[in-house]
Backbone as CSV, one residue per row, in Angstrom:
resi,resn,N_x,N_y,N_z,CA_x,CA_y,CA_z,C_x,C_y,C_z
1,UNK,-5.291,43.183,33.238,-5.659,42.435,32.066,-5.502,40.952,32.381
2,UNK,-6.459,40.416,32.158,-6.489,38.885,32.131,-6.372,38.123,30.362
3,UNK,-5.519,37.315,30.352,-5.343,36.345,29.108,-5.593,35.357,28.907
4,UNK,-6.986,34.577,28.410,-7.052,32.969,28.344,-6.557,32.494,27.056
5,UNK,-5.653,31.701,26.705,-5.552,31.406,24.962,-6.023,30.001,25.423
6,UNK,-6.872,29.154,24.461,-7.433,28.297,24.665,-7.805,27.303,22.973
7,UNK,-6.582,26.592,22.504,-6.617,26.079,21.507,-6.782,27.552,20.237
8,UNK,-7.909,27.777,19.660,-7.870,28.703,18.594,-8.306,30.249,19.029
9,UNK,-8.699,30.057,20.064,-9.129,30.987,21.111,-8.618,32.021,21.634
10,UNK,-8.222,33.208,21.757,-7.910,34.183,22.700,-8.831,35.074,23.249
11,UNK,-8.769,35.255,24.850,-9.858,35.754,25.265,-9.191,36.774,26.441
12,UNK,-9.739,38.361,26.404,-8.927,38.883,27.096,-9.903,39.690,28.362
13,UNK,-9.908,40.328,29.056,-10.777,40.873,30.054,-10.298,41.662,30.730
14,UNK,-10.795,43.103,30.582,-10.000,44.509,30.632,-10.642,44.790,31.825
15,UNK,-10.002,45.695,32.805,-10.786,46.488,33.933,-11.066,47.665,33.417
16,UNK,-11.812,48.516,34.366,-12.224,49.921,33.816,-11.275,50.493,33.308
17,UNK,-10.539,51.022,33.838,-9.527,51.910,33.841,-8.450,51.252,32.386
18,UNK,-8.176,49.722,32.608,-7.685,49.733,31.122,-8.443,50.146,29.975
19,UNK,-10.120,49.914,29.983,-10.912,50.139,28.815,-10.941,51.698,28.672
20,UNK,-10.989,52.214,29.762,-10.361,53.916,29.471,-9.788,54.085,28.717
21,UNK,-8.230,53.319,28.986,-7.199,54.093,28.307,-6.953,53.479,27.006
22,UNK,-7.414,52.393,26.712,-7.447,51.796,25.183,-8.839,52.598,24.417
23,UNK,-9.335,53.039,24.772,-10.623,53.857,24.444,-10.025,55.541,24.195
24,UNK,-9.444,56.178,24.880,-8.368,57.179,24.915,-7.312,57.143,23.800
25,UNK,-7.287,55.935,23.329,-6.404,55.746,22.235,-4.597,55.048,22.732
26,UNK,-4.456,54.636,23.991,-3.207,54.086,24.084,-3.377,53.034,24.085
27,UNK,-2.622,51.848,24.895,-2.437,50.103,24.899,-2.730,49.873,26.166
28,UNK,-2.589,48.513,26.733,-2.713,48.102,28.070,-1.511,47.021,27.682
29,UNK,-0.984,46.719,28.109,0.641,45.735,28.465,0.313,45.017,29.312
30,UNK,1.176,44.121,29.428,1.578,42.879,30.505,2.437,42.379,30.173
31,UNK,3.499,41.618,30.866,5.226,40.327,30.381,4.848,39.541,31.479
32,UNK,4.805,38.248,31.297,4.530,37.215,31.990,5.993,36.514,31.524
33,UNK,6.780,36.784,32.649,8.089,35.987,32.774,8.205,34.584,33.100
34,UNK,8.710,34.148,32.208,8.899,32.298,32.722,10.415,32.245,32.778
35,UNK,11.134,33.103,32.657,13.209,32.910,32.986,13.186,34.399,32.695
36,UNK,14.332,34.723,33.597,15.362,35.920,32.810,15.012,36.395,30.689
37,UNK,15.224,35.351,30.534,15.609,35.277,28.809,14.142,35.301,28.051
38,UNK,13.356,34.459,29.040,11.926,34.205,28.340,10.660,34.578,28.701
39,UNK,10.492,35.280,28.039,8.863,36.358,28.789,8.446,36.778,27.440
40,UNK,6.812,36.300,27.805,5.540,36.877,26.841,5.337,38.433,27.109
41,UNK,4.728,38.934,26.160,4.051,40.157,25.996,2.871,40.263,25.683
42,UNK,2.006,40.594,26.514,0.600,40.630,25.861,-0.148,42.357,25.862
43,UNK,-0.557,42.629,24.709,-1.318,43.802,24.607,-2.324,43.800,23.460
44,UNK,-3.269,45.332,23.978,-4.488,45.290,23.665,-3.947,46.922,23.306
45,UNK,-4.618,47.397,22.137,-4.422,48.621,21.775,-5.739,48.849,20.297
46,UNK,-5.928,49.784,20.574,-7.170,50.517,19.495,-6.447,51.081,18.250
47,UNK,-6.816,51.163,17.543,-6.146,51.531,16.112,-7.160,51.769,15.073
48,UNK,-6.831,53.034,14.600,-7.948,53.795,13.485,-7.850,53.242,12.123
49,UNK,-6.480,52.646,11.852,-5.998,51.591,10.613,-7.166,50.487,10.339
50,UNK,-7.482,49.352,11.610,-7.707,48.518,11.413,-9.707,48.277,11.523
51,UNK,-9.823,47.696,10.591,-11.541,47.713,10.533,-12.080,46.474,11.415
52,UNK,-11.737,45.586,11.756,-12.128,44.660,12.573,-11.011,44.037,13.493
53,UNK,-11.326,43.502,14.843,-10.353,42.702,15.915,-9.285,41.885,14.692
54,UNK,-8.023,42.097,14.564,-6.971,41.434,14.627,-6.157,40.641,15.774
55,UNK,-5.664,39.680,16.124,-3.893,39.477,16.603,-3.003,39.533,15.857
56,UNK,-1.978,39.649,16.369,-0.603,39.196,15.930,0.261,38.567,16.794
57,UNK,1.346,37.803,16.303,2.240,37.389,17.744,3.975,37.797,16.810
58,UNK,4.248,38.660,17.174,5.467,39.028,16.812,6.305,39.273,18.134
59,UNK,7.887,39.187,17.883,8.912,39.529,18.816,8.454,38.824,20.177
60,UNK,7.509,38.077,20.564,7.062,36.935,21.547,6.211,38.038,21.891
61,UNK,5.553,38.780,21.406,4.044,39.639,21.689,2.751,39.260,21.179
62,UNK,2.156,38.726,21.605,0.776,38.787,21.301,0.141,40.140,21.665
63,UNK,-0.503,40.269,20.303,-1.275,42.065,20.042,-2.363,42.131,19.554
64,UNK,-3.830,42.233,20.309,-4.583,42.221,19.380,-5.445,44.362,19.290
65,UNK,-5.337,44.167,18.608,-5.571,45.650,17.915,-7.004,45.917,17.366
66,UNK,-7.830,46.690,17.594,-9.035,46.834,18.277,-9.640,48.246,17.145
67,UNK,-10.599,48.106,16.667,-11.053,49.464,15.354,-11.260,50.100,16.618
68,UNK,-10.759,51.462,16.751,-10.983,52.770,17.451,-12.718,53.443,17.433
69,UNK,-12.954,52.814,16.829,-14.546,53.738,16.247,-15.320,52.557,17.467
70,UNK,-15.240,51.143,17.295,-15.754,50.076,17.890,-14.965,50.115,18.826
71,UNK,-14.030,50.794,19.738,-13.644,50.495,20.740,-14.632,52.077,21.930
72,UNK,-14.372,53.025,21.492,-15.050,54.381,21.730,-16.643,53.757,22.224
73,UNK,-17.224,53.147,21.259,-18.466,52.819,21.267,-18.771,51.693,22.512
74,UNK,-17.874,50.549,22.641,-17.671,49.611,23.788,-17.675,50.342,25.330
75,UNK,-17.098,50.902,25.225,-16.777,51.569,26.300,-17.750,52.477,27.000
76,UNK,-18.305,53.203,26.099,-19.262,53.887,26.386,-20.628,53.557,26.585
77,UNK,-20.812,52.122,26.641,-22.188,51.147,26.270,-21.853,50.233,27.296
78,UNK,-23.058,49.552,27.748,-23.490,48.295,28.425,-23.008,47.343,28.247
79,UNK,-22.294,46.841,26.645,-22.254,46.054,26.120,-21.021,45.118,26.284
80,UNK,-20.649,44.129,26.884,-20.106,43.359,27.348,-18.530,43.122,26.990
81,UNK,-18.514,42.465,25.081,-17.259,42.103,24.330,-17.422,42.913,22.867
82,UNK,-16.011,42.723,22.684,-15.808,43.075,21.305,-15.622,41.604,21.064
83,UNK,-16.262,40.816,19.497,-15.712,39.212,19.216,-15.104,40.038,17.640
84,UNK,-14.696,38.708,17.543,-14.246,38.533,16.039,-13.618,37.575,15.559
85,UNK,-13.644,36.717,14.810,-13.318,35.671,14.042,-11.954,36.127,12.842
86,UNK,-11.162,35.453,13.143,-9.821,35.685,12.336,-9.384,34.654,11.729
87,UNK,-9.624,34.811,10.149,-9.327,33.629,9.381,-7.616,33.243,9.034
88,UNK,-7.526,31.906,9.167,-5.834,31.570,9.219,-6.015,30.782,7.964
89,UNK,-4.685,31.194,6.742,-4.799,30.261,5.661,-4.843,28.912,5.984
90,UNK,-4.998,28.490,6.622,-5.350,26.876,6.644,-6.764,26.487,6.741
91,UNK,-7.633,27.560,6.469,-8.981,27.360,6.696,-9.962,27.500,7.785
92,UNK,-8.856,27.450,8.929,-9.327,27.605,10.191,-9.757,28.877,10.441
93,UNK,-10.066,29.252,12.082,-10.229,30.774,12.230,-9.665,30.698,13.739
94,UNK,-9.007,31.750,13.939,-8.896,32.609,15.595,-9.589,33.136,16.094
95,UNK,-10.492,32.969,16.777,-11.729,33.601,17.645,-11.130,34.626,18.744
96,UNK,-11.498,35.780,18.269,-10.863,36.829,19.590,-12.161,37.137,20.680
97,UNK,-11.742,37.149,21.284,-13.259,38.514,22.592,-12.353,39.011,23.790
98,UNK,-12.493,39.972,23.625,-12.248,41.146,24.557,-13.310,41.620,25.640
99,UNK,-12.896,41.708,26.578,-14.587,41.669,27.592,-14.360,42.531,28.607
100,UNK,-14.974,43.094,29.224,-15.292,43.928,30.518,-14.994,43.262,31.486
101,UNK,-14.130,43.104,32.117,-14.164,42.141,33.713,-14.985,43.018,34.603
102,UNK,-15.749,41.540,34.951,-17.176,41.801,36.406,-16.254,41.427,37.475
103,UNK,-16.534,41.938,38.677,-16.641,41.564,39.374,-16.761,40.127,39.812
104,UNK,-16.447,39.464,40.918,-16.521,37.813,40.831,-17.954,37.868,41.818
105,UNK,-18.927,36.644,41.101,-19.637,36.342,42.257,-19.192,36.173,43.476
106,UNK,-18.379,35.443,43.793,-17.925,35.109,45.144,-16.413,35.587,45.697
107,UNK,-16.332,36.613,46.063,-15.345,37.516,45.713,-13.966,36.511,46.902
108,UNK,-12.742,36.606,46.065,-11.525,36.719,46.177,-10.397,37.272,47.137
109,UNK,-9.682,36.610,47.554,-8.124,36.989,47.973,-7.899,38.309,46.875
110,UNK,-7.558,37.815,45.854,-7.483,38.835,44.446,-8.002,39.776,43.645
111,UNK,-9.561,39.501,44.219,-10.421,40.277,43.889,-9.854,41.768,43.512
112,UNK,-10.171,42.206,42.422,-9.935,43.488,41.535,-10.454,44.828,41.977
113,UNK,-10.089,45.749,41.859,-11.143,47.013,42.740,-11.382,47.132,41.396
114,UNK,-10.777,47.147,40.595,-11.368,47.817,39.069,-12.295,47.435,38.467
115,UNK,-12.491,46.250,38.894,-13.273,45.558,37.908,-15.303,46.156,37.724
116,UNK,-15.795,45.949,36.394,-16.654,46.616,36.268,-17.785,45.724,37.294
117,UNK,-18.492,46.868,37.849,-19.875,46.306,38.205,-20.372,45.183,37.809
118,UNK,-20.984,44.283,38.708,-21.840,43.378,37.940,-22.991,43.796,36.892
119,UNK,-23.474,43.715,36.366,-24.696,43.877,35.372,-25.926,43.288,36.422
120,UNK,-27.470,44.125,37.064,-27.942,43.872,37.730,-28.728,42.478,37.328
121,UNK,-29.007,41.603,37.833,-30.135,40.533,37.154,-31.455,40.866,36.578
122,UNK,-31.681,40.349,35.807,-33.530,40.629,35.681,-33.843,40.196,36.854
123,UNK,-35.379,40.686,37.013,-36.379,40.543,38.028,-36.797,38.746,37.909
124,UNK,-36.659,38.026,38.351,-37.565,36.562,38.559,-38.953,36.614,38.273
125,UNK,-39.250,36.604,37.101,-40.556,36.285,36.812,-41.655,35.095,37.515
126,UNK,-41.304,34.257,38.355,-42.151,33.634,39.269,-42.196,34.271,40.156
């Protein structure tokens, strides 16, 4: 799992095998330790409760929780992200997307085995 938070932004990017198992109905985890004492939590989990992409950040977890019906369907499709817009009483909103990790064009030290296929290009119409 990859995590960008980016001002109002959270943006996450699952490999296969996590979109499996959040599709299967469990979570995907991560703790990104900065001391002994101080470490984030980040997870992604499907839930039949909830009708559209939520977060939360409780107990130093960020959670965003995913409609089960729209996660089943992601997974099983071409289709790239789950988005969603999350309104904060101050008027503002939290923009979520959840995405399929590709493959890198120019592949990596780090490079992922999991990561999904590229999506082929269209044909060049000239």
């Amino acid at each position: 799992m990859k995590v960008r938070i980016h001002a109002n932004s959270i943006r996450v990017r699952l490999t296969q095998s996590e979109v499996r198992r959040i599709a299967g109905g469990s979570s995907v985890e991560q703790t990104t330790a900065f001391s002994p004492l101080a470490k984030l939590c980040s997870r992604v989990e499907s839930s039949p409760q909830v009708q559209k992409p939520i977060a939360t950040f409780e107990n130093h977890c960020l959670t965003l929780r995913l409609p089960s019906i729209e996660v089943r369907r992601w997974a099983e499709s071409e289709e790239v992200g789950i988005e969603a817009e999350q309104p904060i009483e101050d008027g503002t909103s939290l923009h979520l997307l959840v995405e399929k990790d590709f493959e890198c064009l120019h592949p990596r030290g780090e490079e992922i085995a999991d990561a999904f296929p590229r999506p082929a290009r269209a044909a060049d119409p000239s």
